[in-house]
N, C-alpha and C positions, 0 to 999 in steps of 0.2 A: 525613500517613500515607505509608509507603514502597509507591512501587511495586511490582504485581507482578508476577514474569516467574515461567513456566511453563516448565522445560528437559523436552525431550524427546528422552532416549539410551538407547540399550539397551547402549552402552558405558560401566559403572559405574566405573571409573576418570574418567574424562571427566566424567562426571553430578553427581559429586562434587569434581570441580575448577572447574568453574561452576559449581554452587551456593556451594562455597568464595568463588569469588572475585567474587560476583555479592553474596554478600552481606555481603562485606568493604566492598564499593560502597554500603551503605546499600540493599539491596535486598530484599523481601521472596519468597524464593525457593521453589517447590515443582517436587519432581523426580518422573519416571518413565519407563522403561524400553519400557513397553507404550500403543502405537497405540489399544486400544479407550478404555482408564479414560484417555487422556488428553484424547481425547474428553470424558468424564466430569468429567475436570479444570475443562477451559477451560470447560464449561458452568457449572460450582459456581461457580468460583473467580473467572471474568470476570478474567483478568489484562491487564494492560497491553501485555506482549508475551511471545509466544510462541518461543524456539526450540526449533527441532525438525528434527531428522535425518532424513535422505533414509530411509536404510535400514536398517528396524526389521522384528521378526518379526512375520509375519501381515499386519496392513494398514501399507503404507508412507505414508513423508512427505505421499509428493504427494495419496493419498487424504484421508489427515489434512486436511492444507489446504484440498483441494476441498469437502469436509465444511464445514470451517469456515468458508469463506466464503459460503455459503450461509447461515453463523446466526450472521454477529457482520464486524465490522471490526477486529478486535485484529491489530494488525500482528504477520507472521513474518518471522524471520529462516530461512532455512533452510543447515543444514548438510549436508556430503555427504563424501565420502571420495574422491571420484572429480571431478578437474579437467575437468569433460567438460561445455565449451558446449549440449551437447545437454540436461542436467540444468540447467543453468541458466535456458536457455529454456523448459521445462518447469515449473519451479518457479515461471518468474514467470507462466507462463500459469494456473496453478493458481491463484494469486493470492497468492504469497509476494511481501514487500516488499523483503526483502534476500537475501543470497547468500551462505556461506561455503564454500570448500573445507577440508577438513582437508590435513593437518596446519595451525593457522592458530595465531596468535600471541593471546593473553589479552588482551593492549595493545590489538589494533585491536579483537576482540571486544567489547569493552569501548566502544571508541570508535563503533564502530555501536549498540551497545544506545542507547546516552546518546543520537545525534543520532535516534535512530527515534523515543525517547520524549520528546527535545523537540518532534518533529514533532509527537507527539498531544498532550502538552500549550499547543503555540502553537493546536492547532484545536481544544479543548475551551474555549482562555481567551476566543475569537474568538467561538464563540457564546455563550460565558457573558455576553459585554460591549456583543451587538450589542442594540439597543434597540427595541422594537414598537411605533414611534410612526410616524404614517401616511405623517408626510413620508420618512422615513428608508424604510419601507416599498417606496415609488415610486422612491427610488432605487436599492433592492436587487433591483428584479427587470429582466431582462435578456430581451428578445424577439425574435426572430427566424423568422419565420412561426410554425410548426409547433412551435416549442422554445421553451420556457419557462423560465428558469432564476430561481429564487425563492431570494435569497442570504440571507435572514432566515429561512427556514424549513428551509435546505440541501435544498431541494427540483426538481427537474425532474420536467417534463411533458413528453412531445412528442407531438402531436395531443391534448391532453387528459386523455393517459396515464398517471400516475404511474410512472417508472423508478426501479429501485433503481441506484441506483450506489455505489460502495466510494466509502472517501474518499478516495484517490489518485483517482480515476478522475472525481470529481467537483472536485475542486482543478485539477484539468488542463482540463478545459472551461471550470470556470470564467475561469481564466486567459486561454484562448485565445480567451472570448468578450470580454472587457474589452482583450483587445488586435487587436480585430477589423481587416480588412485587412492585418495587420504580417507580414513574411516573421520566424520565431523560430528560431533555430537551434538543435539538440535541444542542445547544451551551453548555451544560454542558457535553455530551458527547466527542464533539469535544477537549475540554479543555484537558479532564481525558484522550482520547488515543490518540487523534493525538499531545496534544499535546497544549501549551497557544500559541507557538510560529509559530504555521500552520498558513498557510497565506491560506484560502480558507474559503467556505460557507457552510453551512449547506447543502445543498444538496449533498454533500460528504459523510455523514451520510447514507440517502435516497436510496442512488447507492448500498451500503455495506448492507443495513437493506435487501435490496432486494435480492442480492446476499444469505446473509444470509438463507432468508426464503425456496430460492430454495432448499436449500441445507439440512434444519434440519427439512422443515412444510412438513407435508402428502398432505396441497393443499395450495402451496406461496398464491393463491388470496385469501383465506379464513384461513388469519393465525391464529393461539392457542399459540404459544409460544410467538413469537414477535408484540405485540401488541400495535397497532397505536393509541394513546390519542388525538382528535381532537384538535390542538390549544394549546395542553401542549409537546409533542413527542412522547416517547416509553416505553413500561411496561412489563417486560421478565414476563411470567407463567411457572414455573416449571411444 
């Protein structure tokens, strides 16, 4: 069954040249112009990946996204018209995956859809494959006082707690809990979850370590678990 991606432009020229060439890719494509129905969209349709543009009439990108991550993990690419780090950082705080400026080339387009949606398809095969058998069980869970991390169920706890976490955001602990005491350098991290073929920077890491700390430290600005190595990256403490 072809995947499917959700474009989101209120520039009809554009709207129609991805969906052209998205679905020249073997891709199962559906366009629209407008922020609420696509809203609408992503809830019917449950696509595999979302792009979607900064600035649309009425509600913009970054509302869209906010929305949405609150009711799904379908990874977004976001596009914008304006080379402006400040939109960047913004998007990925919202909880977009990846990043485009316009004017942008069809070729890398292209080349970020494919590694985003190998990303979700390597972590849909990973739980399809993992096995509920007890021993396996005992070696998939991960503890550390207060933190729980249950890799058969893609579940944390901390104090007890159930946290929801994104799947970026839960690939990234996981990691940093299996490579416990190691100094990781954010391009070595970058490599190991996002991936060699992410096209983005190290600040990417930074957005997620933060996220992170709100979610698992008793105080994010005074972290104990996720600790920051000046000039080298990051050092998980059990």
């Amino acid at each position: 069954m072809a995947e499917k991606i959700l474009v989101v432009d209120d520039e009809i020229s554009l709207q129609e040249t991805l969906a052209y060439t998205l679905k020249k890719e073997g891709y199962d494509v559906e366009t629209t112009g407008d922020g609420a129905k696509a809203l609408d969209l992503a809830r019917e349709l449950k696509p595999d990946l979302i792009i979607l543009d900064v600035m649309l009439p009425g509600m913009d990108g970054f509302e869209i996204c906010r929305i949405l991550r609150h009711e799904m993990s379908t990874p977004v690419l976001m596009l914008t018209a304006r080379d402006d780090e400040i939109d960047r950082v913004v998007g990925l705080e919202v909880g977009a995956d990846d990043y485009m400026a316009k004017p942008f080339s069809m070729r890398e387009l292209i080349a970020r859809v494919k590694a985003m949606l190998r990303r979700v398809r390597l972590i849909r095969e990973e739980v399809n494959h993992v096995s509920e058998t007890e021993t396996q069980t005992k070696d998939k869970i991960l503890e550390f006082g207060n933190l729980r991390i249950d890799m058969i169920r893609r579940e944390i706890t901390v104090g007890g707690e159930v946290i929801a976490f994104k799947p970026k955001e839960y690939e990234l602990l996981t990691f940093f809990a299996q490579h416990q005491g190691q100094v990781l350098s954010r391009e070595f991290i970058l490599e190991r979850v996002w991936g060699w073929d992410f096209i983005g920077d190290s600040r990417t890491v930074d957005v997620h370590v933060r996220w992170l700390r709100e979610k698992i430290e008793q105080d994010p600005a005074n972290p104990r678990r996720i600790i920051t190595v000046r000039g080298a990256g990051y050092r998980f403490e059990g």
